[in-house]
C-alpha positions as CSV (number, residue, x, y, z in Angstrom):
1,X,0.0,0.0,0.0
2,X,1.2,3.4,-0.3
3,X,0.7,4.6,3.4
4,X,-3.0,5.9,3.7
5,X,-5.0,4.0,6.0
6,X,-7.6,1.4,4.7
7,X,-10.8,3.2,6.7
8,X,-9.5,6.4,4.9
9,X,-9.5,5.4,1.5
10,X,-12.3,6.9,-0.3
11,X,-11.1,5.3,-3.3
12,X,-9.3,1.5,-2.6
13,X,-7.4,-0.1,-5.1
14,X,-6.0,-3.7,-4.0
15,X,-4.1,-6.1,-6.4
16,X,-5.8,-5.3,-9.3
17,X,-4.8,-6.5,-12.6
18,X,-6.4,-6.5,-16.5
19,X,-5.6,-9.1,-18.9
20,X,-7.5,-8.5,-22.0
21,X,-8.0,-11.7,-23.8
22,X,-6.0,-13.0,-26.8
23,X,-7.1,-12.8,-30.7
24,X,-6.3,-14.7,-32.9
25,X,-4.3,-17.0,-31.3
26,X,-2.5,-14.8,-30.0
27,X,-1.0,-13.6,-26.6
28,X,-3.3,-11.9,-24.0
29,X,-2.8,-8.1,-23.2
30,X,-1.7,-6.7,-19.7
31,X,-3.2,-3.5,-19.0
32,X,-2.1,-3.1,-15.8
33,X,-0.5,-5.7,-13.3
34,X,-1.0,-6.3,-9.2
35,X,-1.9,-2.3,-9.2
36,X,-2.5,-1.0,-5.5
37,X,-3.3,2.5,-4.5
38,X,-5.4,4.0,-2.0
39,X,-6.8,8.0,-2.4
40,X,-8.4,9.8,0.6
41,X,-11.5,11.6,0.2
42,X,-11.3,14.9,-1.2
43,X,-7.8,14.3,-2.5
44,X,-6.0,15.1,-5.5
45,X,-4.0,12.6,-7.3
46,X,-2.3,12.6,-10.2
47,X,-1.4,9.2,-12.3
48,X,1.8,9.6,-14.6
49,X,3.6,6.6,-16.4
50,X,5.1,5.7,-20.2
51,X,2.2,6.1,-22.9
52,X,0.8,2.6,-22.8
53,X,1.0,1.5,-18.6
54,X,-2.5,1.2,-18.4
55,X,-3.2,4.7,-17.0
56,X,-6.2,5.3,-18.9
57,X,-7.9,1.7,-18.3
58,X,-7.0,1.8,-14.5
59,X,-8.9,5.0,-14.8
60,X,-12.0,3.0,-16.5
61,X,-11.8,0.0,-14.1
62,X,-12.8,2.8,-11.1
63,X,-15.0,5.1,-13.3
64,X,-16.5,1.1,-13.5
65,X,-16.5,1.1,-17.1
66,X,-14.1,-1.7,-17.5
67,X,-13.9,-4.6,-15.2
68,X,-11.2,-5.7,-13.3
69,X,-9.8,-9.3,-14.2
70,X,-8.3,-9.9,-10.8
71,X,-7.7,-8.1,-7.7
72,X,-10.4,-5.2,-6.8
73,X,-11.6,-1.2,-6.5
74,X,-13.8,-0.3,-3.8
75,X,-15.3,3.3,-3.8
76,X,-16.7,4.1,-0.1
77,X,-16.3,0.3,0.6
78,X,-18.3,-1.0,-2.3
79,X,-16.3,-2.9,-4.9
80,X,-17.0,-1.5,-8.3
81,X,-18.7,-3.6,-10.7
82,X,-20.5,-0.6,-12.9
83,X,-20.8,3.0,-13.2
84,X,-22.3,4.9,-10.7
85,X,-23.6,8.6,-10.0
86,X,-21.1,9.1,-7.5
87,X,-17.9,8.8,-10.6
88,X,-17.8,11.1,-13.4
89,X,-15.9,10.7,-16.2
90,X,-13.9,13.6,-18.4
91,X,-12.1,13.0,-21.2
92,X,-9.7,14.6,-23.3
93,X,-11.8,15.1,-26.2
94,X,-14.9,17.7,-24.4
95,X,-17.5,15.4,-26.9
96,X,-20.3,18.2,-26.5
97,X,-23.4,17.5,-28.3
98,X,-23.5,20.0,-31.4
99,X,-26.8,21.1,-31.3
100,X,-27.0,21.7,-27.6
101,X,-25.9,25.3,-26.2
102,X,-23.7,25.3,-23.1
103,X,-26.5,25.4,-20.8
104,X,-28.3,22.3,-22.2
105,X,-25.1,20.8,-22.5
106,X,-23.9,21.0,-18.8
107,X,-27.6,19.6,-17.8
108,X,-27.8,16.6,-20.3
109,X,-27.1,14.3,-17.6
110,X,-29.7,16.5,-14.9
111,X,-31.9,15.7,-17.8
112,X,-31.3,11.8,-17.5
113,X,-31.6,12.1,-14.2
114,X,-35.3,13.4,-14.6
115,X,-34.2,16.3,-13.0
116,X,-36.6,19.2,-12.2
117,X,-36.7,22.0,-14.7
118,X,-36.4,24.9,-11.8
119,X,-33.5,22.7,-9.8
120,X,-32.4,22.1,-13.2
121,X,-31.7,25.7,-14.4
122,X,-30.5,26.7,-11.0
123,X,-27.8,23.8,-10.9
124,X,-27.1,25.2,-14.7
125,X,-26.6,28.6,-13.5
126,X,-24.3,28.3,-10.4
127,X,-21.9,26.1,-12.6
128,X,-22.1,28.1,-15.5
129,X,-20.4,31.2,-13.3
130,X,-18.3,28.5,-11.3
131,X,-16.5,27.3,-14.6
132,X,-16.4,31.8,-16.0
133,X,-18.4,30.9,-18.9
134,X,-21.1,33.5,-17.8
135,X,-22.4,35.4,-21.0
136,X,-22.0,31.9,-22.5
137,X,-25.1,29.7,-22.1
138,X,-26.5,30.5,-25.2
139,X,-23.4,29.5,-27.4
140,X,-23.4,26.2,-29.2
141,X,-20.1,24.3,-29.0
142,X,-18.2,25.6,-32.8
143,X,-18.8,29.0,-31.3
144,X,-16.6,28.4,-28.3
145,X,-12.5,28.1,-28.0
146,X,-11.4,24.6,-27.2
147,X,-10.7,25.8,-23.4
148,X,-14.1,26.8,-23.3
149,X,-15.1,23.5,-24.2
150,X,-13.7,22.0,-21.8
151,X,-15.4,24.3,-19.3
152,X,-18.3,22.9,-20.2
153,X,-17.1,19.1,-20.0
154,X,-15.5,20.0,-16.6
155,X,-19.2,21.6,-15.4
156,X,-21.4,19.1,-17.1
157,X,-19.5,16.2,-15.3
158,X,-19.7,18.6,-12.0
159,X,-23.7,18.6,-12.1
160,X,-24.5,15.5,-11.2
161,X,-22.6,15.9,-8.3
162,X,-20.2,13.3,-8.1
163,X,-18.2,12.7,-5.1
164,X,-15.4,11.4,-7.1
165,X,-13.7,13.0,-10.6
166,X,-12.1,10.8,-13.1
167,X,-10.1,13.3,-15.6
168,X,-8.4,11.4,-18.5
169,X,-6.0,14.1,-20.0
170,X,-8.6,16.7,-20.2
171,X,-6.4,19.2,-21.1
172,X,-3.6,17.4,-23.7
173,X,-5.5,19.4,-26.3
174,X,-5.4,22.7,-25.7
175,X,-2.3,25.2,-26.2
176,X,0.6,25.8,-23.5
177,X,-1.3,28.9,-22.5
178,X,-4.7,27.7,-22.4
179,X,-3.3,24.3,-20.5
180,X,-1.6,26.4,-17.9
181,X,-5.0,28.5,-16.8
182,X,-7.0,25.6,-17.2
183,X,-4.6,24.1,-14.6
184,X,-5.4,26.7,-12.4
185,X,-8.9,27.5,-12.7
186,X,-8.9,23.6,-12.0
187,X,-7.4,24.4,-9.1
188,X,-9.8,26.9,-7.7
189,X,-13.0,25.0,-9.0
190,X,-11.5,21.9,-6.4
191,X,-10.9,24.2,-3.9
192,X,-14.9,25.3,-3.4
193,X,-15.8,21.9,-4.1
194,X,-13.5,19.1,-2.4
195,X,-14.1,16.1,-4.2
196,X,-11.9,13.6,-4.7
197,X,-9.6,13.6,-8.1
198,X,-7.7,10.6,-9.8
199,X,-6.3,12.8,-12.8
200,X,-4.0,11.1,-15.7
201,X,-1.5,13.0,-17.3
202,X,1.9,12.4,-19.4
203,X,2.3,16.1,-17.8
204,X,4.7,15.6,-15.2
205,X,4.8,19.3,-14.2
206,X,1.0,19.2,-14.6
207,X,0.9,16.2,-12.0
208,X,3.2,17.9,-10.0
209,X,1.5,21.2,-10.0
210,X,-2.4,19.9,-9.2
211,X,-1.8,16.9,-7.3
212,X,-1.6,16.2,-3.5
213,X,0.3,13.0,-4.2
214,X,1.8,11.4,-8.0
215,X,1.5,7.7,-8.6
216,X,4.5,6.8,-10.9
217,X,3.3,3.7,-13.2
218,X,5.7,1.6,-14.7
219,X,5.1,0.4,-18.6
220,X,3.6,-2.8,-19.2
221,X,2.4,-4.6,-17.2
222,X,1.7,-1.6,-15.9
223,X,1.9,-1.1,-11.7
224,X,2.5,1.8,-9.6
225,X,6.2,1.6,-8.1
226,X,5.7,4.4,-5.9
227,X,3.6,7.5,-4.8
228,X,5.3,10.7,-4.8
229,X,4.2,13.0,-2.0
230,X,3.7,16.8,-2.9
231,X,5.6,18.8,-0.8
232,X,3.7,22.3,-1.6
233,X,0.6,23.6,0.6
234,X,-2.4,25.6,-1.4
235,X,-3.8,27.4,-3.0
236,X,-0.9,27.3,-5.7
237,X,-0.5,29.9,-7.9
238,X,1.8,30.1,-11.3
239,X,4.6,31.2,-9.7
240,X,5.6,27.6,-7.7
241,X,6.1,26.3,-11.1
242,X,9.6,28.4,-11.1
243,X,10.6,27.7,-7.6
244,X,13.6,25.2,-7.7
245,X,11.4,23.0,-5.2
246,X,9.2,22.5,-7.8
247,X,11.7,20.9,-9.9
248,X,13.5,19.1,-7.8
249,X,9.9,17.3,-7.5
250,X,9.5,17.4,-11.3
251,X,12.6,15.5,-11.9
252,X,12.7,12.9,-9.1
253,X,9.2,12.0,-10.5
254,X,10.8,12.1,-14.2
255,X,13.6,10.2,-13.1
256,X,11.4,7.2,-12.1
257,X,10.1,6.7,-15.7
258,X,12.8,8.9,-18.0
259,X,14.2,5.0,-19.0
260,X,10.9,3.4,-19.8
261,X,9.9,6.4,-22.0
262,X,12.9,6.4,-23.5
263,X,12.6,3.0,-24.4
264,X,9.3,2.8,-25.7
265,X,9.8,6.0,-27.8
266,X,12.2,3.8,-30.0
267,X,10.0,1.3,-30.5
């Protein structure tokens, strides 16, 4: 385990593994191998690794989107066998619908839910100004920057109120610039909120940045060798990024994967 206690864990993973299954006649697939971790609630942390560690499908197996072959994940105790309201998933590509404005995009899942049409707009409203896209709830999605997309992916996932946030690169897209103040209006949106984060990123100085604690994944059969505790309090602002502290962190946790990446870059 990586040191948090077992009651703690908001978020329990315990010898998990995923083999996908051969084609062909050929070999099976390992995703990720003997994989444990445990995340408090209302912590943030950050999963970095080579491209191809199984980052992303650990990320499903909690989100309960892909099932764990051995091993477990337990959410609040309960091992995870589907997807719940209590995970919410954002990805790296925003996926709004086209034909919905920002408003009716951040309540499609209120509208699943069989929400109320007064709670409804009310829940639309508050995270319309949380996420700064006010003046924006008329626009459709080709009318908005790609940062302001995913505003809207980051709110929409935020309105069904999840306790837990599943983030799967969410922000490999967008430019330097735009990356660097989504970071930090990432930042601030956790801070009024609390919930608990598992964020992937190949990023390290985006892990580093966001996180309350890195897990470093090995490449396949991906496993986490060790959890890198963040040294720096909050809130964070821009300026920790040029602080050597900050990259003393940033290389230790670079250090732990430079060979692997490396290596599968000349493959």
């Amino acid at each position: 385990m990586d040191g948090a206690g077992t009651k703690q864990a908001k978020v329990l993973i315990e010898g998990a593994s995923k083999v996908y299954p051969a084609q062909r006649g050929g070999e099976g697939v390992v995703a990720y191998e003997g994989v444990n971790l445990e995340i408090r609630d209302g912590e943030f942390v950050c999963l970095v690794g080579p491209s191809g560690c199984g980052k992303t499908t650990l990320l499903k197996t909690v989100a309960g989107l892909v099932r764990a072959t051995s091993g477990h994940v337990q959410v609040d105790n309960r091992r995870v066998v589907h997807p719940g309201p209590d995970r919410a998933m954002v990805f790296q590509d925003a996926a709004l619908l086209p034909w919905r404005n920002v408003r009716h995009n951040i309540a499609y899942g209120l509208d699943l839910a069989g929400v109320a049409r007064r709670d409804k707009e009310g829940i639309v409203a508050e995270l319309i100004e949380l996420v700064g896209l006010e003046g924006f709830g008329d626009a459709l999605p080709h009318e908005l920057s790609g940062g302001m997309q995913q505003r809207v992916n980051v709110a929409r996932a935020l309105a069904v109120n999840p306790s837990i946030l599943l983030m799967d690169e969410p922000f490999a897209a967008l430019d330097a610039q735009t990356r660097e103040v989504m970071q930090l209006e990432l930042l601030r949106i956790w801070h009024q909120h609390r919930r608990t984060v598992l964020f992937v990123t190949h990023q390290i100085d985006e892990a580093v940045y966001l996180a309350d604690r890195v897990a470093v994944m090995a490449a396949r059969p991906g496993r986490v060798t060790e959890v890198v505790d963040v040294p720096f309090g909050r809130p964070r602002d821009f300026a920790l990024k040029r602080e050597y502290a900050f990259t003393d962190v940033v290389r230790h946790v670079w250090s732990l994967i430079e060979k692997q990446v490396m290596q599968t870059a000349q493959t």
